[in-house]
C-alpha positions in Angstrom: -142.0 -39.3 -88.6 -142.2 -36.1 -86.2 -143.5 -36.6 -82.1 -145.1 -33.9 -80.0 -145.2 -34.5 -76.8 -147.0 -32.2 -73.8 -147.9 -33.0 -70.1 -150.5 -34.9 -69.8 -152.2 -31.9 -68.0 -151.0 -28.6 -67.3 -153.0 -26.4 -65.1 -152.9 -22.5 -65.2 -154.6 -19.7 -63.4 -154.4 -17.9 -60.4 -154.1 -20.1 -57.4 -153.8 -23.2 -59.4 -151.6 -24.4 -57.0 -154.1 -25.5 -55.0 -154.3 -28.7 -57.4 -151.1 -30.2 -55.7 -153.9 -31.6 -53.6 -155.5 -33.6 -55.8 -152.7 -36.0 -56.8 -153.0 -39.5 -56.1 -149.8 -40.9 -53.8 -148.2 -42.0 -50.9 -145.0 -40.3 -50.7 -143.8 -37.0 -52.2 -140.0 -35.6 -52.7 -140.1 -31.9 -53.1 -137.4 -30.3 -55.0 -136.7 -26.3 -54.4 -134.1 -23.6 -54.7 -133.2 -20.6 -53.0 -135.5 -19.2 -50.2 -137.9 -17.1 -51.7 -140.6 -19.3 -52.2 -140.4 -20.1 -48.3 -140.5 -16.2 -47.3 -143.6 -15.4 -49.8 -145.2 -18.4 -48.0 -145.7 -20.7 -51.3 -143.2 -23.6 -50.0 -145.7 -24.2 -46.9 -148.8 -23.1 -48.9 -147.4 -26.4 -51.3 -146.6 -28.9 -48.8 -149.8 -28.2 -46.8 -151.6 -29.2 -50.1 -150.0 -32.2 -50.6 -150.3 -33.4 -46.9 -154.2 -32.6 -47.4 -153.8 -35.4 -50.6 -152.4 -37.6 -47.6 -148.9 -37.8 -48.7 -145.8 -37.6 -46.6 -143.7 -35.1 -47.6 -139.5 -34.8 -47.4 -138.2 -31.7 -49.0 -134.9 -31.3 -50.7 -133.9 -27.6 -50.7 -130.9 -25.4 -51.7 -130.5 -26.4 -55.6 -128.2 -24.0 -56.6 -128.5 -21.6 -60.1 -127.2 -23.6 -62.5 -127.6 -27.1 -60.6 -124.0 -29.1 -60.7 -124.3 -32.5 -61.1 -122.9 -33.2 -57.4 -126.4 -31.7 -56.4 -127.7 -34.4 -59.0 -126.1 -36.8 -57.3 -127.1 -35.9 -53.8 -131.0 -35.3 -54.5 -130.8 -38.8 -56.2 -129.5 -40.4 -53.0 -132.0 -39.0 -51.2 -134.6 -40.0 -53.1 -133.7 -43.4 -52.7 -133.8 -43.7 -49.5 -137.1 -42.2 -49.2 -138.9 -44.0 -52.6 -141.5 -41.8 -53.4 -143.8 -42.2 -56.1 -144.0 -38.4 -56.7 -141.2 -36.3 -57.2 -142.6 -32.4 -57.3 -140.2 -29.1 -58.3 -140.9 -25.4 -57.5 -138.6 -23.0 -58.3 -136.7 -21.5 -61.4 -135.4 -23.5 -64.4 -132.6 -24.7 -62.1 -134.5 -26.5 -59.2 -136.8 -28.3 -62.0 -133.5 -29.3 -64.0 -132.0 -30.8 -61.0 -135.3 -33.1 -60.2 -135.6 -34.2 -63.7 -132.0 -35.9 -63.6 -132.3 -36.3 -60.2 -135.2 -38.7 -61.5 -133.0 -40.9 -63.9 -130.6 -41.7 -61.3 -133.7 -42.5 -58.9 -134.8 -45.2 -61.1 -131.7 -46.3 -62.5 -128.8 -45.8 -59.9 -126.4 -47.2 -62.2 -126.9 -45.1 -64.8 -123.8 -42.4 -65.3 -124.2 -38.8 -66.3 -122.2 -39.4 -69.7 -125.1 -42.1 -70.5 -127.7 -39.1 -70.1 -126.0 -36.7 -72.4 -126.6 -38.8 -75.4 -129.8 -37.0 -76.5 -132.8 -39.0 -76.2 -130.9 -41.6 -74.4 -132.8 -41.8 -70.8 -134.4 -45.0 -69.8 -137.7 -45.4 -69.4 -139.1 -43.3 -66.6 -142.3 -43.6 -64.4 -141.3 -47.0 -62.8 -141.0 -45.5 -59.4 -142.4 -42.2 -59.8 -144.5 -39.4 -61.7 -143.4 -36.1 -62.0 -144.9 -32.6 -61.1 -143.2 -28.7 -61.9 -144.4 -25.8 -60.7 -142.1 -22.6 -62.2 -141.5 -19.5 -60.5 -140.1 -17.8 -63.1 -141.4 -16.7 -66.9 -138.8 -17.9 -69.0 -137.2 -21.4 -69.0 -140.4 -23.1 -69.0 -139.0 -26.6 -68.0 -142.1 -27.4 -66.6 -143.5 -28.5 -70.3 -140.4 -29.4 -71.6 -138.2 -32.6 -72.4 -134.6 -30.8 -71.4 -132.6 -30.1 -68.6 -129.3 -28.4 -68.0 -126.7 -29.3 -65.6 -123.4 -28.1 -64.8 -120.1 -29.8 -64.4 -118.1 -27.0 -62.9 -115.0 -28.9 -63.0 -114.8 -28.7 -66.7 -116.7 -25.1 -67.3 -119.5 -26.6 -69.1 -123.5 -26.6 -68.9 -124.3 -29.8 -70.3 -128.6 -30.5 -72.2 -130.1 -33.4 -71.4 -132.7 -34.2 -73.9 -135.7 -37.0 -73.7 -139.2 -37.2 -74.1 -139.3 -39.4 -70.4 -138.4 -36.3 -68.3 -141.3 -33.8 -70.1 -143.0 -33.8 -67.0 -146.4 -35.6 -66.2 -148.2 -32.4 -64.5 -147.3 -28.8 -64.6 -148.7 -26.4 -62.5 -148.5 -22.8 -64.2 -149.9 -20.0 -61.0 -149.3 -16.7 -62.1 -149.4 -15.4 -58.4 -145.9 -17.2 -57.6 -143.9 -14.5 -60.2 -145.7 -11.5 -59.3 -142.5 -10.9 -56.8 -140.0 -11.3 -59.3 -136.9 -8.7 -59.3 -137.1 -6.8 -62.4 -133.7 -8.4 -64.1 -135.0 -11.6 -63.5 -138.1 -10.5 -65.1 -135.7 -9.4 -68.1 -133.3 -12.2 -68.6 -136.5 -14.9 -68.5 -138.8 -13.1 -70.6 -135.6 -12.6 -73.5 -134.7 -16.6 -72.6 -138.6 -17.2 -73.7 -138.3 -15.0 -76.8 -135.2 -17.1 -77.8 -136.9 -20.2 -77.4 -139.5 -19.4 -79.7 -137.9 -17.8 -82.2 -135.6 -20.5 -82.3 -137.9 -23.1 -82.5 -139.6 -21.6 -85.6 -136.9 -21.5 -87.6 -135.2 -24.9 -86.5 -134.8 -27.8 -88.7 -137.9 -29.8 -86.7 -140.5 -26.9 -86.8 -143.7 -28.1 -87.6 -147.1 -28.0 -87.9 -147.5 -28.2 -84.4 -144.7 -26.5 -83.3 -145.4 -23.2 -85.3 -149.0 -22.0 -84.2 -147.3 -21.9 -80.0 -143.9 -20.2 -81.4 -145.8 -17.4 -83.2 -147.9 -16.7 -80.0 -145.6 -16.7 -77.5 -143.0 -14.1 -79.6 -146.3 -12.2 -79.4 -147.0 -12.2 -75.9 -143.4 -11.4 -75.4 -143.5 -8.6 -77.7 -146.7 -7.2 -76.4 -145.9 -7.7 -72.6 -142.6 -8.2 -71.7 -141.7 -4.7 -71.4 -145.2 -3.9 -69.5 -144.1 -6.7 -67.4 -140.7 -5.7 -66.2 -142.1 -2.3 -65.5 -144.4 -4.2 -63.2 -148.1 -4.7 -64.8 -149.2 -7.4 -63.5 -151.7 -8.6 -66.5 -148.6 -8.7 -68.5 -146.4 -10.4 -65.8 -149.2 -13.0 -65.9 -149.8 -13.0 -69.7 -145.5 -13.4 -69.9 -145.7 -16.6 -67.6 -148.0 -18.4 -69.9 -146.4 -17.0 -73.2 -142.9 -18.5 -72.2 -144.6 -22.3 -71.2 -146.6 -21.8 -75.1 -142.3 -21.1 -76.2 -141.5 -24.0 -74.0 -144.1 -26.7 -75.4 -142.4 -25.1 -79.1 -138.7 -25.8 -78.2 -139.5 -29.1 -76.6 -140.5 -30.6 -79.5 -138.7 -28.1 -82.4 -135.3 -28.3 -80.9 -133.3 -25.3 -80.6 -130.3 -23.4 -82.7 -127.2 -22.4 -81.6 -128.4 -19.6 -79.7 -128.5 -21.9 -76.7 -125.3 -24.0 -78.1 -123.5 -20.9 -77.2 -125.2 -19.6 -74.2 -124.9 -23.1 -73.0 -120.9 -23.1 -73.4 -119.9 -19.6 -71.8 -122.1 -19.5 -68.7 -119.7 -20.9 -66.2 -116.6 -20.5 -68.1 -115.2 -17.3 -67.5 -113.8 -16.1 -64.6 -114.9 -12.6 -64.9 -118.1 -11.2 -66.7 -120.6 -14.0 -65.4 -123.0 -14.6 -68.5 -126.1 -15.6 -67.0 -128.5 -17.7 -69.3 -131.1 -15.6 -70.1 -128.7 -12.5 -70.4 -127.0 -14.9 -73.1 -129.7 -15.6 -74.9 -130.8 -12.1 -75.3 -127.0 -10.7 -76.3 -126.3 -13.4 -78.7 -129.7 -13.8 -80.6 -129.5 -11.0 -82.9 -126.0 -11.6 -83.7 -127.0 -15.3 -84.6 -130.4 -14.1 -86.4 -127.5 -12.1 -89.0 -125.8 -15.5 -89.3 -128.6 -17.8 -90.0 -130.4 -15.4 -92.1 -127.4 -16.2 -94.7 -130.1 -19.1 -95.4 -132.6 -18.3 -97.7 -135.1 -20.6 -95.5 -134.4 -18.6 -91.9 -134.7 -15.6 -93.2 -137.4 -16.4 -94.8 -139.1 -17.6 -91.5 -137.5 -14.5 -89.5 -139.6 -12.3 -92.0 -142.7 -14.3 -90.7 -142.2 -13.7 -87.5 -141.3 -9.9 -88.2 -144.5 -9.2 -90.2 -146.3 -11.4 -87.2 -145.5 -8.5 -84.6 -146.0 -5.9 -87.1 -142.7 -5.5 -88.8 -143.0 -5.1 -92.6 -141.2 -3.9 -95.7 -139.2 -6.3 -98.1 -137.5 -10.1 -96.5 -134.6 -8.2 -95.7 -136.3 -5.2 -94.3 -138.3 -7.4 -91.9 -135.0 -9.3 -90.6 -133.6 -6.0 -90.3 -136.7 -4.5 -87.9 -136.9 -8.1 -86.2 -132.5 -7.6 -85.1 -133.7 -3.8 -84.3 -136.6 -4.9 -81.9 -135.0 -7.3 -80.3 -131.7 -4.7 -79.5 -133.9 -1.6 -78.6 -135.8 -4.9 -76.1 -132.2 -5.6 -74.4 -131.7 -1.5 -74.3 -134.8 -1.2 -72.2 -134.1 -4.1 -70.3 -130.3 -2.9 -69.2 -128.9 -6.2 -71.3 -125.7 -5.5 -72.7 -125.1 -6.0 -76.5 -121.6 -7.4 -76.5 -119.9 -9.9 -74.5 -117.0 -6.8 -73.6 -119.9 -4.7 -71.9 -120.3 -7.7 -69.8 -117.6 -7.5 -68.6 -115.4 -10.8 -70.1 -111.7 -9.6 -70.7 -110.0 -9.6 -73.7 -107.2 -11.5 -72.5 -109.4 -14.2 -71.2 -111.9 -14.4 -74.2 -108.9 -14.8 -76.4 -107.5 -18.1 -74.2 -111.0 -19.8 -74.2 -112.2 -18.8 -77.3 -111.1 -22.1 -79.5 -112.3 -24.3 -77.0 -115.6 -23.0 -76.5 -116.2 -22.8 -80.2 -115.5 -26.4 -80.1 -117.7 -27.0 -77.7 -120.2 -24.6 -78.9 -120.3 -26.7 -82.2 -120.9 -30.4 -80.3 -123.6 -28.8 -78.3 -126.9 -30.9 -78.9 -128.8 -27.8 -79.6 -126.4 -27.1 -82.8 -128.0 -30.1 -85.0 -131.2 -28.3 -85.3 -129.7 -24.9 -86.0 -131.2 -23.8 -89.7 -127.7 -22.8 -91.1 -125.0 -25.0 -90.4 -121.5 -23.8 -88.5 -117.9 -25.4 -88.0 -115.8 -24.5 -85.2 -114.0 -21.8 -87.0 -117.0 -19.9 -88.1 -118.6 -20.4 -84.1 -115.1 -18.8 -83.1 -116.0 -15.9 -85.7 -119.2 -15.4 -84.3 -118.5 -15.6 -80.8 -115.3 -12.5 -81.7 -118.2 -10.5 -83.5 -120.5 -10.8 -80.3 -117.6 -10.0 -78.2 -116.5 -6.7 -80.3 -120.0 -5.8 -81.1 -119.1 -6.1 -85.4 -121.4 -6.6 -87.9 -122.0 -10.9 -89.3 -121.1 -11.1 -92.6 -119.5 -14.7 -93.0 
């Protein structure tokens, strides 16, 4: 037996924020990041909507890129004391990720974050609270999904959490909040949305459901992505619903170890800061040369070739669909090896093992269509770094 789960509503157009005034409450804990929501005027535009729905409002700002779980704990603290029976997000992947597990520890304060890593392990939400996500960025689309990603800086390591209870209840998808997004954000969430997808229709859990959304958004991406970064505006719009159709894929398809190894080197190194999306979009055609080893993913990776117009024989079409993604990162100023980033070899060469390892015991690897030890992760991870050809 397969689920598929989904918001129960998700609303999308431009100025669909305005709906934040129609939810039924008392008190509402609103979750944000950095400040540029407050200086384009959408923080107050938010909280004046939700004070019209005659609900008090305490904000909760500052979540930090890749949230730590001593932000976690904080925002969880304060939510207790204030008990509110909606907890809203606005922001970026991170902010949204924060709230979710914020949530857990809301409701269950004697919970511990080692209970929530266990995949599909959460306890039963919604006792005290529904939640609400409004993304500001076209990529992670957390706002349909049932993950989140927290950091615990002390060991180096972005940690999944993965349930069905912290999918969100509404999501609020207003194309007019990314029209003011800087370019390489632009490019690192547009590539994290193409991963998604194309990750989700080759997984293990693909399905019937699943497949339709992944095709569609790898063509939006295709289509508009590029148009988008160089600031078209259709496209930018188009791009922020293709990566939620990616996101309502991944929720429910899983991932491969695309994201087991972005997940595992993005606050590891000292030098050469691998962002998430930037990840994603480096490692993805490395890992497409890997899986394809399996008659069954390449077989799908053809599919999704000939679905944005890439043809010729099975290997032809992975071939084109490796090509497309590379001359995508080109355009976008995304480097194709974890050197050009800027990691040292010295470094890479220390860490290496224990990334692999950890790499391998992400939650995202289970799903993966071909299967990988540590060894062969610490292969992969040396080609990615040297920019070599996969042929293990």
């Amino acid at each position: 037996m397969s689920r598929f789960t989904l918001p129960r509503d998700i609303y999308h157009g431009k100025g669909c924020l305005e709906e934040l005034k129609n939810l039924k409450g008392k008190k509402a804990f609103f979750v944000v990041g950095g400040s540029s929501m407050k200086k384009q005027g959408f923080l107050d535009k938010a909280v004046n909507y939700l004070k019209e729905a005659d609900m008090e409002v305490k904000l909760f700002e500052g979540v930090e890129p890749d949230p730590s779980v001593e932000t976690v704990m904080k925002g969880a603290e304060a939510m207790r004391e204030f008990q509110p029976d909606w907890i809203i997000s606005m922001g970026g992947g991170s902010p949204i990720d924060a709230a979710k597990a914020m949530w857990a520890f809301y409701e269950y304060p004697e919970t511990t974050f080692e209970d929530l890593c266990i995949p599909f392990n959460f306890p039963e939400l919604r006792i005290k609270a529904k939640f609400a996500a409004i993304p500001t960025t076209s990529g992670t689309a957390t706002e349909v999904t049932a993950f989140s990603v927290i950091t615990d800086y002390q060991k180096g390591i972005k940690y999944p959490l993965a349930d069905f209870n912290i999918t969100p209840d509404v999501a609020i998808v207003d194309p007019e909040l990314v029209e003011g997004l800087p370019a390489k954000q632009v490019a690192y969430t547009g590539m994290d949305a193409l991963t998604h997808a194309i990750e989700a229709y080759v997984s293990t859990l693909h399905c019937t459901f699943t497949d339709p959304l992944a095709i569609k958004a790898i063509q939006i991406v295709n289509s508009d992505l590029i148009k988008s970064y160089d600031g078209d505006m259709k496209s930018r719009e188009d791009m922020h619903y293709g990566q939620c159709l990616a996101g309502m894929a991944f929720s429910n398809a899983l991932l491969g170890i695309v994201h087991s190894m972005a997940h595992k080197t993005g606050a590891v190194f000292s030098t050469g800061h691998i962002t998430h999306g930037l990840a994603n979009a480096m490692y993805l055609p490395y890992v497409i040369s890997y899986n394809a080893k399996e008659p069954e993913a390449a077989k799908r990776y053809a599919e999704i070739a000939n679905a944005i117009g890439i043809n010729g024989t099975e290997q032809e079409c992975v071939d084109g669909l490796k090509k497309k993604i590379r001359s995508m990162n080109d355009y976008l100023g995304i480097p194709n090896t974890m050197k050009d980033c800027g990691v040292k070899e010295e470094e890479f060469r220390e860490k290496i093992g224990e990334i692999a390892k950890n790499a391998v015991e992400d939650a995202c690897t289970g799903s993966n269509p071909r299967t990988i030890d540590a060894a062969a992760m610490e292969k992969l991870f040396t080609c990615i770094y040297n920019g070599t050809e996969v042929e293990f």
